[in-house]
C-alpha positions, 0 to 999 in steps of 0.5 A: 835845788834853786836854780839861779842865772847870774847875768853880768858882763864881768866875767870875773865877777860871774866867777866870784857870784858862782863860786860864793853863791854855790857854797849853799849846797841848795844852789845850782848857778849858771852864768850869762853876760848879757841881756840878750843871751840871758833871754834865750838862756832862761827858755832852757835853764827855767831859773828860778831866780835871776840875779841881774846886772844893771849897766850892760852893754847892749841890752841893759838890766832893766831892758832885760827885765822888761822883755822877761815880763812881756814873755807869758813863759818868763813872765813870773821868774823873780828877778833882783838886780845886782848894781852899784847904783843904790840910790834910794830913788834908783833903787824905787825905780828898780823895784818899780819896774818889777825887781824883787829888790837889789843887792849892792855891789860891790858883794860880800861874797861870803853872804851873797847865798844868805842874801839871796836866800833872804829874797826866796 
């Protein structure tokens, strides 16, 4: 089983993530919305993917994925940003900041799981 945390702060969007993301059998999803809270989550959850939101409010994306690669524990979790934001120097960014890679928003929800797949 692949356990995946889903950080978004549109709970809608969460919904439709989960929902499309468990119709492959191998994926257990949990979902957060925000940085902060993901941070405590990953400590009991022990992902081992996050799919992560750029725009947040509070702590943001590549703020989160910041403080998970300065914890030894968290460090290691493959993280891949879910963003609006597909720019091609946006996207080397992201990626330059440790991001296995990006999915585009909006998602096809019908090959969300194929993608993510494709990131394990």
């Amino acid at each position: 089983m692949t356990r995946i945390l889903y950080v978004d702060d549109e709970q809608d969007i969460c919904e439709v993530a989960s929902m499309a993301l468990e119709l492959d059998s191998a994926f257990e999803v949990e979902t957060t919305q925000s940085g902060k809270e993901a941070l405590t989550r990953v400590k009991s959850s022990r992902p081992d993917l996050i799919l992560l939101d750029v725009m947040m409010p509070g702590m943001d994306g590549p703020t989160t994925l910041s403080k998970l690669r300065e914890n030894p524990g968290t460090a290691g979790i493959p993280v891949v940003f879910v963003t609006a934001r597909t720019q091609p120097e946006e996207v080397e960014r992201l990626i330059a900041a440790g991001a296995l890679g990006v999915i585009p928003k909006p998602f096809d929800p019908m090959t969300l799981a194929a993608t993510v797949r494709s990131f394990l």
